[in-house]
ROMI-269443 format. One record per atom (N, C-alpha, C): x, y, z. Coordinates in steps of 0.001 Angstrom, whole numbers, padded with zeros to 6 digits, always signed. Each point is the difference from the previous one (the first is absolute). Layout:
REM ROMI-269443
XYZ...
REM end
This chain:
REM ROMI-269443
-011957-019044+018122-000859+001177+000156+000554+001191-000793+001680+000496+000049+000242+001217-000934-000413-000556-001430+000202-001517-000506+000345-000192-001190-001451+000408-000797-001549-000030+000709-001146-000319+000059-000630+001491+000202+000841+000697+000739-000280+001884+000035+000453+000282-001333+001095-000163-000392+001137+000502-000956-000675-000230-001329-000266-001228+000024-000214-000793-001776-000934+001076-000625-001245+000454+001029-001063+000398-000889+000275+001232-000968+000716+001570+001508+000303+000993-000022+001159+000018-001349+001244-000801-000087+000605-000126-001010-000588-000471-001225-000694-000910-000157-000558+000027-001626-001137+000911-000043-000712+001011+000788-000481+000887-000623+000716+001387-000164+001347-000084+000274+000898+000891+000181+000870-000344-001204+000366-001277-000319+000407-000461-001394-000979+000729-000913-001146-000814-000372-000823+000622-000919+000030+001886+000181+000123+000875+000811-000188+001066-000338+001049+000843-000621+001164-001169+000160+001852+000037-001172-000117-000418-000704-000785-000991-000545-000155-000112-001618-000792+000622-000447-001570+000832+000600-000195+000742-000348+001095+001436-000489+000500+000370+001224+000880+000945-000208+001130+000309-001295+000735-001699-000412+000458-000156-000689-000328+000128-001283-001459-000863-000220-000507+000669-001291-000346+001609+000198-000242+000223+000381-000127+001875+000070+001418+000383-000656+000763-000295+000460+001565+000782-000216+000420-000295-001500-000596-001611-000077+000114-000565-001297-000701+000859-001349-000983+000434+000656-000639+000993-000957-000180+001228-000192+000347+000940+000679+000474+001150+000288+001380+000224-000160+001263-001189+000206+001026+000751-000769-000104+000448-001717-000857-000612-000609+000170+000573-001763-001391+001406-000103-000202+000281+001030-000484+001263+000014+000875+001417-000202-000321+001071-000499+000590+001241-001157+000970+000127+001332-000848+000032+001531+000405+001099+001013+001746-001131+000275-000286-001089+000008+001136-000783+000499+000708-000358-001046-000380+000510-001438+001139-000440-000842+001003+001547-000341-000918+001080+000298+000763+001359+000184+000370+000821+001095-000136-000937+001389+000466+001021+001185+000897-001760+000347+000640-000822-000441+000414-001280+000773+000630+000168+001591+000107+001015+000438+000409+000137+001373-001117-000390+000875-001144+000008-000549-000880-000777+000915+000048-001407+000452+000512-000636-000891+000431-001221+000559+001156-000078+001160+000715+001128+000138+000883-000046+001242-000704+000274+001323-001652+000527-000384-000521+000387+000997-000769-001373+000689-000298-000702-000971-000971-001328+000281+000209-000580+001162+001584-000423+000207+000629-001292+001636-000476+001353+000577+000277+001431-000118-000343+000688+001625-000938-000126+000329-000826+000690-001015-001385+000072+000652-000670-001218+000246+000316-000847-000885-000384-001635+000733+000485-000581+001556+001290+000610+000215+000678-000220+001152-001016+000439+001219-001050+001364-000162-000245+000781+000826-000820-001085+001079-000628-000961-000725-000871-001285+000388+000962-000288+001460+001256-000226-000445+001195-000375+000999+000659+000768+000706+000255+001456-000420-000201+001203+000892-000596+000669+001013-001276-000157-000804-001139+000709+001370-000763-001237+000018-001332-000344-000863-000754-001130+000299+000484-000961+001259+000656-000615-000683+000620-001386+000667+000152+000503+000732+001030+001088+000752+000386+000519+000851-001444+000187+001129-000396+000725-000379-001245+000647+001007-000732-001693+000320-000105-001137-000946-000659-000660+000118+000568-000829+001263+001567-000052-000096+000173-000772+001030+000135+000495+001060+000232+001325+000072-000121+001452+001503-001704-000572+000675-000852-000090-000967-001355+000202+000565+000036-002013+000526+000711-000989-000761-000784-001126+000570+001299-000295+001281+000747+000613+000214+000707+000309+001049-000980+000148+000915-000465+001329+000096-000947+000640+000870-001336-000952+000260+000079-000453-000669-001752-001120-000156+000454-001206+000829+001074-000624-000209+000867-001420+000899-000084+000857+001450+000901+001398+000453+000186+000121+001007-001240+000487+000711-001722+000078-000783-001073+000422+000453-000040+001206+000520+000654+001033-001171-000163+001082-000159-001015+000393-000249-000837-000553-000910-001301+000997-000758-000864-000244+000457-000183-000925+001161-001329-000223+000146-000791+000923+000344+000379+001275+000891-000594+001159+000150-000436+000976-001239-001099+000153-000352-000382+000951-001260+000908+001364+000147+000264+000585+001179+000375+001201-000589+001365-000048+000037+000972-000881+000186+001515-000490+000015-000046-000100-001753-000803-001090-000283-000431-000722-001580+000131+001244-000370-001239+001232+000386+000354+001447-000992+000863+000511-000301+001033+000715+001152+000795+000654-000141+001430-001351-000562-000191-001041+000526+001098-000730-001273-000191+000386-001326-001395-000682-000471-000239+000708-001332+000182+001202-000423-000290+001276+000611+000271+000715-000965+001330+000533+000129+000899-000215+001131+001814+000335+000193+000066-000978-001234-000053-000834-000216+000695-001206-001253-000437+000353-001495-001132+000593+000282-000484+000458-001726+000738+001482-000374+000192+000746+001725+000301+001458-000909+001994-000532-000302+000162-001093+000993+001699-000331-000674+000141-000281-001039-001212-000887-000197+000297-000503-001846-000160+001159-000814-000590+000963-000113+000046+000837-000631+001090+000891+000075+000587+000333+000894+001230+000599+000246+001294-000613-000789-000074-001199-000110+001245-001123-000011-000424-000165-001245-001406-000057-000620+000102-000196-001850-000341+001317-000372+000160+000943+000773+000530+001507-000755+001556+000055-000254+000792-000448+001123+001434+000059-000410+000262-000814-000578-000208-001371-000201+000679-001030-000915-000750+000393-001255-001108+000256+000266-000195+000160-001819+000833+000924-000756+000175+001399+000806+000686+001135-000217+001427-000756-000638+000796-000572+000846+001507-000572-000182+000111-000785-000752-001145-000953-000252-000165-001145-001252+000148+000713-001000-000920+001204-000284+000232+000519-001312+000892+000675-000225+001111+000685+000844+000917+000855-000191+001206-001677-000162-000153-001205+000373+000954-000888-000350-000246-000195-001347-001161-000274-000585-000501-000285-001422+000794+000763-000582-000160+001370+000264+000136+001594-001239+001781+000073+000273+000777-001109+000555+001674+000246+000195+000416-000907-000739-001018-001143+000630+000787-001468-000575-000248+000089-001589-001407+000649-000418-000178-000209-001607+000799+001398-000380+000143+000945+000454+001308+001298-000910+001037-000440-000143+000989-001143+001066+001183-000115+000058+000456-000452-001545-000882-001183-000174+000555-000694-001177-000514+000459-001610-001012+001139+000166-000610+000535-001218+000680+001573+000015+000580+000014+000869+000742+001635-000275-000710+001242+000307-001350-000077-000347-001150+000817-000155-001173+000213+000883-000368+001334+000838-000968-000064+000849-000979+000531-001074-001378-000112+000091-001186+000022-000154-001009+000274+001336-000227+001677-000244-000636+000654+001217-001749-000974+000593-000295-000142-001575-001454-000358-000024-000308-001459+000454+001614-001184-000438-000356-001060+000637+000185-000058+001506+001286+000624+000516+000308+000172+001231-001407+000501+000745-000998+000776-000529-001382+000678+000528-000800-001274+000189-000299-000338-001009-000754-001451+000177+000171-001032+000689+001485-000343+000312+000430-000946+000562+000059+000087+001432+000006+001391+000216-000166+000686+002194-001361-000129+000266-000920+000024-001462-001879+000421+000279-000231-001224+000330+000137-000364-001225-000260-001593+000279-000019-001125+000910+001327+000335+000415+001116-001006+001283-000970+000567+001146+000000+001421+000281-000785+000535+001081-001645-000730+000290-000401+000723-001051-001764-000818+000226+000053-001515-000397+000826-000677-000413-000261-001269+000092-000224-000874+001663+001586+000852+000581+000019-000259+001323-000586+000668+001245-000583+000820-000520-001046+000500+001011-001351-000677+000240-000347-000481-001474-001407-000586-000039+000062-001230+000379+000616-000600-000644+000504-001260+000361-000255-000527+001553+001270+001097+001025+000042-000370+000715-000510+000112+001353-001232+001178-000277-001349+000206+000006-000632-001362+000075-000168-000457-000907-001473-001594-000413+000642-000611+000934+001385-000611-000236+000444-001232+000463+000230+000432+002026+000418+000826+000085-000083+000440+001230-001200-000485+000578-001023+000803+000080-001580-000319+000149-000316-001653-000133+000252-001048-000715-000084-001011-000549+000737-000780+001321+001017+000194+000136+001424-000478+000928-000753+000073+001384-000527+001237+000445-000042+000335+001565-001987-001096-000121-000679-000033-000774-001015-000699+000274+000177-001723-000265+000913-000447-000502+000252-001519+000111+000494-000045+000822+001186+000517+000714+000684-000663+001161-001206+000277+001302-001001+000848+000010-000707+000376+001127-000695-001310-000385-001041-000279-001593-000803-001074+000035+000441-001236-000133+001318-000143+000004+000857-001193+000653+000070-000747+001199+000266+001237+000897-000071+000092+001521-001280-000549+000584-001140+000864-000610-001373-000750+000266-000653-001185-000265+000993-000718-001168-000613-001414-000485+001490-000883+001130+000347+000112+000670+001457-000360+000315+000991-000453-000975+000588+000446-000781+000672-000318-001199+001333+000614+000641+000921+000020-000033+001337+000245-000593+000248+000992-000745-000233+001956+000451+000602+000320-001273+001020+000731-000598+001145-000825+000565+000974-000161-000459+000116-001243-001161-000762-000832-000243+000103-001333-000682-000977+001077-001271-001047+000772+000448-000640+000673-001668-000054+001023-000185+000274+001092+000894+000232+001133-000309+001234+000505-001220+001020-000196+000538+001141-000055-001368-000549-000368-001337-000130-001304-000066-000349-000459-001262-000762+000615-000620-001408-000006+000527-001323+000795-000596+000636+001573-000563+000902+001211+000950+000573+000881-000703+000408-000387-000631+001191-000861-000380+000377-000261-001773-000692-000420-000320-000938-000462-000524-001192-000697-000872-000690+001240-000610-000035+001124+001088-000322+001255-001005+000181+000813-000597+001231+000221+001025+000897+001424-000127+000872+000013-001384+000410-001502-000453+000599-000065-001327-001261+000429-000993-000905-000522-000133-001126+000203-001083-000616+001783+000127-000233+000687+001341-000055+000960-000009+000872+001036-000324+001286-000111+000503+000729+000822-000221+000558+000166-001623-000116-001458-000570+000478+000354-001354-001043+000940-000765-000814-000556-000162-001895+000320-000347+000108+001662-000026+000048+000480+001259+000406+001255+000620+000757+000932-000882+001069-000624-000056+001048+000799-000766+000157-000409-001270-000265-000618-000637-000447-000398-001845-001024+001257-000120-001237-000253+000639-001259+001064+000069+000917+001448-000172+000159+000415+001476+000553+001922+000067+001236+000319-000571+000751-001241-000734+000936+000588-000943-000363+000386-001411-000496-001059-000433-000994+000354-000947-000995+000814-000062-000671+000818+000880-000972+000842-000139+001256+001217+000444+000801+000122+000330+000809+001035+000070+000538+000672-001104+000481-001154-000424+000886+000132-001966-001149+000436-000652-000873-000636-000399-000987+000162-000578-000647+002057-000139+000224-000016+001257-000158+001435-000058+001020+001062+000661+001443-000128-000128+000976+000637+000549+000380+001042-001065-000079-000223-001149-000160+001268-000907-000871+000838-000161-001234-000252+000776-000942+001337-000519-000065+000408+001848+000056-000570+000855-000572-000050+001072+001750-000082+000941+000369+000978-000476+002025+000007+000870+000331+000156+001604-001503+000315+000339-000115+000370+001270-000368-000864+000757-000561-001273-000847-000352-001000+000920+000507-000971+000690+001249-000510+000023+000783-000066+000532+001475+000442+001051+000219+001229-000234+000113+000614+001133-000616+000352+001014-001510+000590-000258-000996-000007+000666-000209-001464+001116+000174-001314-000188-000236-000915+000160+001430-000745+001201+001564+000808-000624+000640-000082+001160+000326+001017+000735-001016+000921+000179+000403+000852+000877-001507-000159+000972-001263-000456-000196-000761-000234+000724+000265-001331+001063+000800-001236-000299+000254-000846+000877+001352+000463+000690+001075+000983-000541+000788+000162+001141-000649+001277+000727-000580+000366-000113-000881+001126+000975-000786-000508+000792-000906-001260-000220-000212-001023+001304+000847-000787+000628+001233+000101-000037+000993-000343+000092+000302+000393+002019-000111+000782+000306+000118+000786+001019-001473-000874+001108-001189+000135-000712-000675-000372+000987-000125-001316+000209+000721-001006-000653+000190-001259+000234+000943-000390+001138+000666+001075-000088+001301-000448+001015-000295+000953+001345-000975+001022+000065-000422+000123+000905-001132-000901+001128-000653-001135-000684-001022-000346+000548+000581-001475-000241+001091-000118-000355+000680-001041+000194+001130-000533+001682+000442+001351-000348+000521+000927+001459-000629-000263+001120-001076+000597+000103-000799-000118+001433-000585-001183+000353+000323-000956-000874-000944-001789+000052+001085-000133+000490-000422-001192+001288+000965-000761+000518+000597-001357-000352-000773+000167-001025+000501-001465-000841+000741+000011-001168-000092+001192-000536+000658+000131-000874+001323+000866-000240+000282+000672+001472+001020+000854+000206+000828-000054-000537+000574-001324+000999+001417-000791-000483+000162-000295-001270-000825-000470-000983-000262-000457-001413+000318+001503-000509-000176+001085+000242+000075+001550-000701+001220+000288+000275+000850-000795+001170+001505+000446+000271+000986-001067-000213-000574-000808-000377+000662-001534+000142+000197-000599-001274-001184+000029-000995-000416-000737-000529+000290+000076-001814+000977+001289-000230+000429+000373-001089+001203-000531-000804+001122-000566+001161+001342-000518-001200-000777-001382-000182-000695-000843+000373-000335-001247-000810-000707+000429-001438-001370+000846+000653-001092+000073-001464+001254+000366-000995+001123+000996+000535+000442+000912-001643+001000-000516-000475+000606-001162+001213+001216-000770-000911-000762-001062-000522-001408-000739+000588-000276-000845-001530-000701+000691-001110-000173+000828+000006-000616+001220-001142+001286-000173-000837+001654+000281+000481+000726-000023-001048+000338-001104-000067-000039-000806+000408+000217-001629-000325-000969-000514-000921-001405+000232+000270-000871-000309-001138+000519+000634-001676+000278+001294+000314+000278+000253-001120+001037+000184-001189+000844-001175+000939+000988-000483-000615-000603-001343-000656-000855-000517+000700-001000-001047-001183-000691+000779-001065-000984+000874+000411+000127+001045-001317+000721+000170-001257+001147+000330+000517+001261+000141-000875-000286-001454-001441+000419-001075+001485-000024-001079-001163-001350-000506-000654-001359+000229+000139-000646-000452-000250-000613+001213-001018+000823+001045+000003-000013+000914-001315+000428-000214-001098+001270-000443+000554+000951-000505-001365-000531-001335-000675-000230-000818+000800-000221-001461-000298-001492-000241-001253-000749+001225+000796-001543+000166-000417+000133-000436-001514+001105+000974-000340+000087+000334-001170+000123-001347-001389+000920-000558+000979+000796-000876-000813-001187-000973-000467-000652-000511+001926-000289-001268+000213-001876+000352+000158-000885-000310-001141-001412+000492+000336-000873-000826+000745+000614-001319+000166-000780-000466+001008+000116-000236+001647+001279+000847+000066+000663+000196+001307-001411+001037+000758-000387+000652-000518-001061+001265+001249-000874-001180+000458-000537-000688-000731-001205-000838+000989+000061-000770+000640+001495-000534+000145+000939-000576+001406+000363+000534+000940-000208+001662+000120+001187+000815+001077-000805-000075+001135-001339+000380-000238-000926+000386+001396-000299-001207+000552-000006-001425-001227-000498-001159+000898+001934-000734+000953+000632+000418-000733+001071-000739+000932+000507+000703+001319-000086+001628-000122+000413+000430+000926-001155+000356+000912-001327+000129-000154-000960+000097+000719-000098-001853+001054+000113-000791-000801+000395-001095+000516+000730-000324+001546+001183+000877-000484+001051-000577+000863+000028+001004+000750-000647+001569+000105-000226+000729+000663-000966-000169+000970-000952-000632-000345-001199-000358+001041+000240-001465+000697+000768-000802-000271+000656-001579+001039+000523+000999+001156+001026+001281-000644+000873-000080+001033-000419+001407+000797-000914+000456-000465-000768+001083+001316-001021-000639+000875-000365-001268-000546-000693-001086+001349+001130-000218+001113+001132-000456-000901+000842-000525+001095+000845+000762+000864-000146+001061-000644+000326+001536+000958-000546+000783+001294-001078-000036-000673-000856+000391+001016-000458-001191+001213-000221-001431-000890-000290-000607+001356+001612-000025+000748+001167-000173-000426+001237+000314+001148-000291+001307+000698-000239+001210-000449-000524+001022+000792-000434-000146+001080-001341-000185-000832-001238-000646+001578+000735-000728+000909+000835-000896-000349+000526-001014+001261+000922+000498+001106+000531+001099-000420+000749+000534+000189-000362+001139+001048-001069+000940-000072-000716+000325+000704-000891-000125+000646-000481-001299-000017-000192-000718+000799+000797-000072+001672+001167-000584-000205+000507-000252+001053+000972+000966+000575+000303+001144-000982+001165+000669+000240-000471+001636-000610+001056+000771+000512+000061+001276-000651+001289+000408-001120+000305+000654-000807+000831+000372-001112+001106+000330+001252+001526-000660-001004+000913-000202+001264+000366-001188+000710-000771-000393+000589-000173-000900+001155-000439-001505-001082+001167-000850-000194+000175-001616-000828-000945-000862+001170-000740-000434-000367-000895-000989+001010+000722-000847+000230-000279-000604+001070+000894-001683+000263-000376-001027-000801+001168-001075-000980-000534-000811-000648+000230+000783-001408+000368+001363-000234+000222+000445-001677+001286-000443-000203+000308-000266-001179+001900+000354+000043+000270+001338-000656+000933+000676+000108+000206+001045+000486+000848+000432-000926+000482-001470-001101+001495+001155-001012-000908-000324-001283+000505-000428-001147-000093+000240-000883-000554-001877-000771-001635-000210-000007-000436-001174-000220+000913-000629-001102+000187-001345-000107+000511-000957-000989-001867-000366-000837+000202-000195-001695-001209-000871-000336-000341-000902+000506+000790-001053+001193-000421-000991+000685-001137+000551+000832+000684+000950+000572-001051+000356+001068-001391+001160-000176-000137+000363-001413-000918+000455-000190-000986-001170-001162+000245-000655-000203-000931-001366-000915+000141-001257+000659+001003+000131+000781-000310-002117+000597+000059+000189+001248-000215+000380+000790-000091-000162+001616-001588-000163+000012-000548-000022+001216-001338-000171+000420-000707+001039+001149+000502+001299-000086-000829+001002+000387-001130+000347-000997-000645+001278+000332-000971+000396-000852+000367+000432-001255+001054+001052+000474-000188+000913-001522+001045-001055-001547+000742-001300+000729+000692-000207-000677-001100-001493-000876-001319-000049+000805-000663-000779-000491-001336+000639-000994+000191+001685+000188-001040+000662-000758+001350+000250-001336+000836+000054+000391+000621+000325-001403+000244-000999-000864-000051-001738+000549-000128-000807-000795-001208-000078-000460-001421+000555+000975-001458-000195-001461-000001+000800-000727+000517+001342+000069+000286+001449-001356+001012-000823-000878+000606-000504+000655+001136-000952-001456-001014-001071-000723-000822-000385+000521-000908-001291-000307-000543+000577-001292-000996+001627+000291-001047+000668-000404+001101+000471-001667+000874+000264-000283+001037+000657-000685-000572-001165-001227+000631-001222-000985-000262-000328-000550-001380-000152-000942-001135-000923+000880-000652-000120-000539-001337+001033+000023+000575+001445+000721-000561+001074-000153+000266+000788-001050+001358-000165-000717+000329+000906-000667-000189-000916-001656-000162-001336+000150-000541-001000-001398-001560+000580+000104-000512-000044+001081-001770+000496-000281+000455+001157-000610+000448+000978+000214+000215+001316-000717+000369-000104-001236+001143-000426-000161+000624-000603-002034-001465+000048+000037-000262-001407-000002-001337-000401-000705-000817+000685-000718-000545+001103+001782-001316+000830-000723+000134+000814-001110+001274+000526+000169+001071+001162-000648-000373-000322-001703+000656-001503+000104+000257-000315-001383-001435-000481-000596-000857-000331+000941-001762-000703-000491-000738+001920-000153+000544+001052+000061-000756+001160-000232+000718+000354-001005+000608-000247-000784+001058+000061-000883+000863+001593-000214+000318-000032+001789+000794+001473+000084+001849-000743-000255+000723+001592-000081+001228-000136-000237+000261-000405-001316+000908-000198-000748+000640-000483-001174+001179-001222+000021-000007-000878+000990+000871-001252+000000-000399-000994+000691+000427-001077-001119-000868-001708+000108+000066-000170+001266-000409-000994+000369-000006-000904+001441+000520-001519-000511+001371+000115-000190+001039-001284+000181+000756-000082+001204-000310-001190+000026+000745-000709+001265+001441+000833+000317+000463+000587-001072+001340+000622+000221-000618+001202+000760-000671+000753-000321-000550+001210+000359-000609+000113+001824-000739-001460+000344-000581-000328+001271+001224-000116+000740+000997-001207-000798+001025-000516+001554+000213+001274+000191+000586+001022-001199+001340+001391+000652-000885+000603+000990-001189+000452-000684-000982+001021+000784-000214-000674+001361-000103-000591+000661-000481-001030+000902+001328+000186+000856+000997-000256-000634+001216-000318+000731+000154+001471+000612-000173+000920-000969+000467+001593+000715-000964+000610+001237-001645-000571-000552-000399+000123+001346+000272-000615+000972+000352-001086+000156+000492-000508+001343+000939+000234+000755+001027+000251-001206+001330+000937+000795-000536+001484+000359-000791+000510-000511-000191+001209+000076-000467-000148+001555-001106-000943-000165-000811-000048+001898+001284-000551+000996+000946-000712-000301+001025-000565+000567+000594+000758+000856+000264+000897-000922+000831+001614+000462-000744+000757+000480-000849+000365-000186-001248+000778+000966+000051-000529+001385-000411-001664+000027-000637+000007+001706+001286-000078+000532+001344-000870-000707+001146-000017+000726+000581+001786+000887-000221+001094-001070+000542+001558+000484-000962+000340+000974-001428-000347-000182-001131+000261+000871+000083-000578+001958+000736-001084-000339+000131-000470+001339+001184+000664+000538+001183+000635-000425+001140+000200+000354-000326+001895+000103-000973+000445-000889-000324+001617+000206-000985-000033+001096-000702-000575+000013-000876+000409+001148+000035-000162+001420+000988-001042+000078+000898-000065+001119+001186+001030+000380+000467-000118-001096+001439+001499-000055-000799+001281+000819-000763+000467-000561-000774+001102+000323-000705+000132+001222-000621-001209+000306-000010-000386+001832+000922+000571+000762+000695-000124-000118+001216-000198+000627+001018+001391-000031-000625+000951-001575+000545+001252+000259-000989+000854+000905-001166-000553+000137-001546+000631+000925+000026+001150-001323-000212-001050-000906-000933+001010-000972-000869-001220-000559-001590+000109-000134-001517-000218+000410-000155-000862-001779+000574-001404-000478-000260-000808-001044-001425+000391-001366-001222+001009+001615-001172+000010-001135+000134+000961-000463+000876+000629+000228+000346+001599-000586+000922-000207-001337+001092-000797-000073+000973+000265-000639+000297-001087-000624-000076-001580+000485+000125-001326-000860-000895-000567-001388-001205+000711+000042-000731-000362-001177+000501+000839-001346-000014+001470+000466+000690+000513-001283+001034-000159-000869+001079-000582+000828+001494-000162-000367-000322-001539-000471-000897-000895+000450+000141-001736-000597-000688+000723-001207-001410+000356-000212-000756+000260-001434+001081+000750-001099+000335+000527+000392+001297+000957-001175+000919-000903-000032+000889-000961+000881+000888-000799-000354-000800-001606-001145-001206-000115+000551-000889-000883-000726+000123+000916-001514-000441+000918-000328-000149+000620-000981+001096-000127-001212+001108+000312+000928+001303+000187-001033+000506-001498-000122-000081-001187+001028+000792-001109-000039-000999+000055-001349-001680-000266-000148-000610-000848-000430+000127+000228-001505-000024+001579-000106+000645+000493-001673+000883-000336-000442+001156-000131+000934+001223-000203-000689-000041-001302-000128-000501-000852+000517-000318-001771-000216-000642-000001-001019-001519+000654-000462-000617+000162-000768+000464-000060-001672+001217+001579+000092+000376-000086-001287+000724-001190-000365+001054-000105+001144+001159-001050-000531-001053-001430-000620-001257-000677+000910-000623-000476-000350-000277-000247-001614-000297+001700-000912-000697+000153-000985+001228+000357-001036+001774-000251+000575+000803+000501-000275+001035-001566-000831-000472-000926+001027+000662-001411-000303-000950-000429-000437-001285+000025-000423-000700-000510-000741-000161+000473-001480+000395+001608-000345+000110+000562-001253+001516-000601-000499+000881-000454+000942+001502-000182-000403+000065-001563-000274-001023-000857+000279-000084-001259-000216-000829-000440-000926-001173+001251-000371-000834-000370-001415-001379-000561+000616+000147-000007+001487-001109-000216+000378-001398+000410-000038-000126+001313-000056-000826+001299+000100-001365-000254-001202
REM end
């Protein structure tokens, strides 16, 4: 039954990463990304945000939907709109910090600030993640409700379906308002300041009406060292997938499909440990029957409970999900490198380790955090998607790194 929820939501969640991928594929040799390149440090964040807030809210709300929270319309309301004015709150500050990581990490090694890119790169980062997370928000809180009503699981499609978009939107997003920014930042100087000083000035009433929701309180007091330490964890994939860009041109139309990949296996398997979890117990309080220190891979892939039998069908889904992807990739004739068998085993091999390491930390964090009685749907999705992010780049290059060093390429 998960393997049969899962399959669909993931290959239309695949396809919206190779979409994504060709996007990135074609928009990096654009003027704006070959003369501001710090945008590419921005890409894993704001892609992350999917795994930040999305995912996040997605598995807060199918939480609430398992424990037959929403069935009341005006509970359903005021969830919704405490969760939409957080996302907006939470991709006002991460966008804010994404771009002030961009405008450090790209001065350090060029010596040189540039007032006008640093402008573009806060405008940009800002309204990408506002709008963004705007759509997908809205998108998130009506599948898991029309989930609930078909009896579906949605924890098994809610996740996924957010990455399936949030990569294709969010890039889309920010290719678009960077480029229409540059485009007119010399005649029009005001338009971008103008632009971050109007979202941190709504800034205030987000966190007020975030405040008085009872659902989202805790998330407004709680819910900040995960989003902003994988914000800088993402953008330490940034980092490398800046540098690498350069070298390696058919590396961009791999990044969103491998780490969107292994980001969406392991926010299923997150959230459904969540759910199980609250289910029977409160944050704090180890149910009878958990173990309690620190899981072995035995016991998160070969035993015969649930979650260690949902993480063997996300291991199942990994391969010949990510060959349908090559495929389409290489049959639309995006990216710039062959499809040899040398090229499939490596690529293939890194996603699997990549998901390996995901559900293995996923079972051992979301338990850890039980156990400190701090709340998994708050804080475990962000920190796996940013650790997905950076394992999957840095697999990625080395990938595109032993294949240029072997003549493979």
């Amino acid at each position: 039954m998960i393997g049969l929820q899962v399959v669909i939501p993931f290959l239309v969640a695949g396809f919206g990463m190779v979409g994504a991928g060709m996007v990135l594929d074609i928009v990096q040799h654009w003027k704006v990304f070959r003369d501001v390149s710090e945008i590419f440090i921005l890409v894993p964040s704001l892609l992350g945000l999917k795994g930040n807030l999305e995912m996040t809210l997605a598995s807060r709300m199918s939480t609430q939907a398992n424990l037959g929270n929403i069935e009341l319309r005006s509970e359903l309301w005021k969830m919704a709109s405490g969760n939409m004015a957080i996302l907006q709150c939470q991709a006002t500050v991460v966008g804010f910090l994404a771009s002030i990581a961009a405008i450090v990490m790209g001065w350090i090694p060029d010596g040189k600030f540039e007032l006008h890119d640093a402008l573009l790169l806060c405008a940009g980062s800002l309204t990408t993640a506002a709008i963004a997370s705007a759509i997908l928000g809205a998108i998130m809180i009506f599948i898991v409700v029309l989930s609930r009503r078909c009896n579906i699981n949605p924890d098994n499609v809610a996740t996924p379906i957010a990455a399936s978009l949030g990569d294709l939107i969010t890039l889309s997003l920010l290719a678009s308002i960077c480029t229409g920014i540059y485009s007119v930042q010399v005649t029009q100087v005001w338009l971008a300041p103008f632009i971050i000083a109007l979202f941190l000035l709504l800034l205030p009433l987000w966190i007020y009406i975030s405040h008085r929701n009872i659902y989202t309180k805790d998330v407004l007091y709680n819910g900040w060292v995960p989003v902003i330490s994988a914000m800088v964890i993402s953008s330490v994939g940034g980092l490398i997938l800046d540098a690498t860009v350069v070298v390696f041109d058919g590396l961009a139309v791999y990044q969103p499909v491998i780490n969107g990949v292994g980001g969406n296996l392991v926010a299923v398997q997150a959230s459904k440990l969540s759910t199980a979890l609250h289910k029977v117990s409160q944050p704090g309080v180890v149910p009878v029957g958990v173990f309690s220190g620190c899981p072995t891979p035995l016991s998160t892939f070969c035993v015969n409970d649930l979650s260690s039998r949902t993480a063997r069908v996300l291991l199942l889904l990994v391969v010949p999900g990510q060959l349908l992807f090559v495929f389409v990739i290489n049959y639309m004739k995006a990216g710039h490198t062959s499809l040899t068998p040398a090229f499939v085993i490596l690529y293939l091999t890194a996603a699997l380790l990549q998901v390996l390491i995901l559900l293995y930390v996923a079972n051992w964090m979301v338990h850890y955090m039980w156990r400190k009685k701090l709340d998994p749907d708050h804080a475990a999705i962000p920190y796996l998607t940013a650790i997905g992010d950076l394992v999957g780049t840095a697999l990625l290059a080395a990938t595109f790194f032993l294949l240029a060093t072997f003549g493979k390429e």
